[in-house]
N, C-alpha and C positions, 0 to 999 in steps of 0.2 A: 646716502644723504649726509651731507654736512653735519659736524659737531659742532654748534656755538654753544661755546665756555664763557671761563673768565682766566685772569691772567694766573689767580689759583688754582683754576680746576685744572689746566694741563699741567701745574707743577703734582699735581694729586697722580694724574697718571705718569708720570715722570716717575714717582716716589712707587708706585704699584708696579712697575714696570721695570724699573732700575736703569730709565735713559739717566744717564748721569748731566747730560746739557741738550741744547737746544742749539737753534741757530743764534747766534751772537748779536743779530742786526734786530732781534724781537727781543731784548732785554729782558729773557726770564732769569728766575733763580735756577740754581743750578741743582740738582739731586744730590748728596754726597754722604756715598753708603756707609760711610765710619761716621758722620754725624747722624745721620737721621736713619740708621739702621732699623728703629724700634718704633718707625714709624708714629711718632707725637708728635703733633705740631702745636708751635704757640698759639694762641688765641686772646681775644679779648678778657675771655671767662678763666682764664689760665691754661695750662697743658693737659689738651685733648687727642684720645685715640685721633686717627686719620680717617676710619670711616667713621668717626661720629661730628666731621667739621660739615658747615652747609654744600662747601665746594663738592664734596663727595657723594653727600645726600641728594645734590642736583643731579649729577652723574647717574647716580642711581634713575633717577626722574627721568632722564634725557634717552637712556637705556645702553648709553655708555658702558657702565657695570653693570653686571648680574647682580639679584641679590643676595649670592651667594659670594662678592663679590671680586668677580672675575671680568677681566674689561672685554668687551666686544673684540670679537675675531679682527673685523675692519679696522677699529682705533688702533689697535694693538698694531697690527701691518704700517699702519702712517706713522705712528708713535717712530715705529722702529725704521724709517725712510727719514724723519726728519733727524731724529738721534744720528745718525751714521752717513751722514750724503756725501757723495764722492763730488757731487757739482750743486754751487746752491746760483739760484736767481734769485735776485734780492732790489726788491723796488721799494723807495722809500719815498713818499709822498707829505709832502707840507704845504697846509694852506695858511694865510691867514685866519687867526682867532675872531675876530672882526671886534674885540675887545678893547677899547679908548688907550692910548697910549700916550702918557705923559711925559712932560718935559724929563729930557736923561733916562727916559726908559726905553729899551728896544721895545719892538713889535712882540707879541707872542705869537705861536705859530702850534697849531693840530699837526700830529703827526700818524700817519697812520704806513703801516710795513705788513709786507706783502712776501713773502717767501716761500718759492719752488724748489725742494730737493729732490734729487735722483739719487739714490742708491742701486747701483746696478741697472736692471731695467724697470725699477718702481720708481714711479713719481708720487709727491704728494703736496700739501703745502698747509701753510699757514696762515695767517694775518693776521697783524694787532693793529685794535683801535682805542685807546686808550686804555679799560680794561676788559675790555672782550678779546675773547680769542675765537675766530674758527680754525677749524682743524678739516681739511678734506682731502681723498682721492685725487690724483691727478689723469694717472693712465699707466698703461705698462708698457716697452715697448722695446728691443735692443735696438731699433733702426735710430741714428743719432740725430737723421733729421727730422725724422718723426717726434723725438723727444723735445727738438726745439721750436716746433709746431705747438707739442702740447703746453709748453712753457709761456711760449709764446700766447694761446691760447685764453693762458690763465690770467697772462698780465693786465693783458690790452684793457678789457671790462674796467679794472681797477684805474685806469687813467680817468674815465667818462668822455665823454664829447664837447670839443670847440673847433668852432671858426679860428683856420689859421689865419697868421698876422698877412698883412698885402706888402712884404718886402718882398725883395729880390732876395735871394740867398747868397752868400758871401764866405770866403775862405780865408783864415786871420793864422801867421806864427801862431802858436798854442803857448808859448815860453811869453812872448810879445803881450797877448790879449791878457794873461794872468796876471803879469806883473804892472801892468795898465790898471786892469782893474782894483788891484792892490793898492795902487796909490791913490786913485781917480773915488773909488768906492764911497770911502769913510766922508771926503768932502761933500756929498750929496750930488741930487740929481744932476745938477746942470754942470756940476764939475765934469760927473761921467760920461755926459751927452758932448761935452766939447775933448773930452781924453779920447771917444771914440771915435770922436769927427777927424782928430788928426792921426788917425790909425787910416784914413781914409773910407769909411763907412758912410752910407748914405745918410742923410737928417732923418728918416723912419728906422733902415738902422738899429740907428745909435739911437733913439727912442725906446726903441722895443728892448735890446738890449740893458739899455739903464732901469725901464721896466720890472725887466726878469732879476737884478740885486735885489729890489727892495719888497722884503718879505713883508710887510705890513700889506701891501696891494697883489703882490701876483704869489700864486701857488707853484710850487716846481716840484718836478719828481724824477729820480735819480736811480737808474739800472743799472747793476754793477754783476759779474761773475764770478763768482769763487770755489775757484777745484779745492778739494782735499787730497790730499798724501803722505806722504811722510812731516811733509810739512804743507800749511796752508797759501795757498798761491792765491792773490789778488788781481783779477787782468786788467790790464792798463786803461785799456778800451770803457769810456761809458757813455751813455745815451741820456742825457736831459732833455724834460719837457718841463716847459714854463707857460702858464697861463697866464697871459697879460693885458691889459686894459687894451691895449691893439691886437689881442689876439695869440694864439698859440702858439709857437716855434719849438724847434729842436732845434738844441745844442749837442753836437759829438763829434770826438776826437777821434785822428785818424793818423798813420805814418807813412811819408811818402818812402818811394824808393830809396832816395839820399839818408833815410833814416830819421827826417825833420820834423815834427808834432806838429798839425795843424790840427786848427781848432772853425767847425763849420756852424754857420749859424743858418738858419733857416725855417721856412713857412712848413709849418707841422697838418698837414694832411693827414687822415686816419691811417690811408694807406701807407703815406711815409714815414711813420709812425710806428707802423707792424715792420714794414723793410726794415727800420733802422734797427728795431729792436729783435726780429731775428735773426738778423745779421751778427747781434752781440752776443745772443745765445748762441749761436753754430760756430762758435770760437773754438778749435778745436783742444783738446784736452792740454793744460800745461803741463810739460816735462817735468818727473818727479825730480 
């Protein structure tokens, strides 16, 4: 069964554990055995043991630790998949706050992250929502496309359900749409919708599209892969989902033969949705 924490309480098993970090894209604190060897954490009340903070007393509660305190066989196994992943899947999700936005102020935006590591043939994963954390199993498995089933698996749930937009789908330069939008952006809607009309995009479109910029109204969420090695590899390749007042689409990049970035936009189907996204996962391992 699932552990839900808080953004404390896995730094607590971090610190019992001696994972030194976490995944980068969930913003915890880091463990680090020459400061906090002696295990005190700050607190409100001043510097206390670590099993006498609340984080750890829930743990306790949760059955997380023993009370002799020793962390669960299970945690311990994900603890040590999410510490050390050779591949992480890393879904990042922002909606609108739906919180009034004044003059000169941006939009604020909820964020919530979602992250699958492998280690070897163990999967596990993560998620932060502001300051909760669950911590779960994902599966075991050496088959590669088994693993990106499972990943797969994991993500999907986390997008929820919409009605895709009723455009055509469309193929744009990636170099071209970028720098379009660059300019087109910051001057608002109707700037964007006439920058994307002369890109040659239909008038829904370049609707939907101008849509999916402005974070006050539509929610988007962003899959990305990253191997470990010697050094950390980011793959080029990523999968957007925008939820927009016309409905859903994906955005994902692609390289033709010539070597050229294109950038597709398109009506986001659940099923097109799973394709595109295991398509990203089954990206085969980057050259150390």
């Amino acid at each position: 069964m699932a552990l839900t924490t808080t953004v404390g309480g896995v730094w607590v098993l971090q610190a019992l554990l001696g994972v030194e970090s976490m995944p980068t894209a969930l913003r915890l604190k880091p463990f680090i055995p020459s400061v906090h060897h002696e295990l005190i954490v700050e607190t409100t009340a001043g510097p206390v043991p670590i099993a006498e903070t609340a984080e750890y007393l829930s743990l306790v509660q949760a059955g997380a630790i023993s009370p002799s305190g020793a962390v669960d066989d299970p945690v311990r196994d994900w603890m040590t998949v999410l510490g050390r992943p050779d591949r992480q899947a890393v879904l990042t999700i922002r909606r609108p706050s739906g919180q009034a936005v004044h003059n000169g102020e941006l939009p604020t935006v909820e964020e919530r992250v979602v992250v699958v590591c492998r280690y070897r043939r163990w999967l596990a994963m993560a998620a932060r929502d502001g300051n909760e954390m669950v911590v779960d199993a994902v599966g075991e498995t050496d088959d590669p496309a088994v693993q990106a089933d499972l990943m797969c698996q994991t993500l999907m749930p986390a997008l929820g359900v919409a009605a895709p937009a009723d455009i055509d789908g469309v193929n744009i330069p990636a170099d071209l749409m970028q720098s379009t939008l660059e300019a087109a952006v910051p001057q608002g809607r109707d700037a964007t919708i006439a920058a994307m009309s002369r890109l040659g995009l239909q008038p829904q479109q370049a609707e939907v599209l101008a849509a999916a910029t402005r974070l006050d109204d539509s929610a988007m969420a962003v899959a990305m892969v990253i191997d470990h090695d010697i050094a950390q590899h980011v793959h080029p390749r990523v999968v957007t989902v925008a939820d927009t007042e016309f409905g859903r689409v994906s955005i994902t990049t692609s390289t033709s033969a010539d070597g050229k970035q294109w950038l597709s936009l398109w009506p986001a189907t659940t099923d097109a949705v799973r394709e595109d996204l295991h398509g990203l996962l089954s990206a085969p391992r980057a050259a150390a």
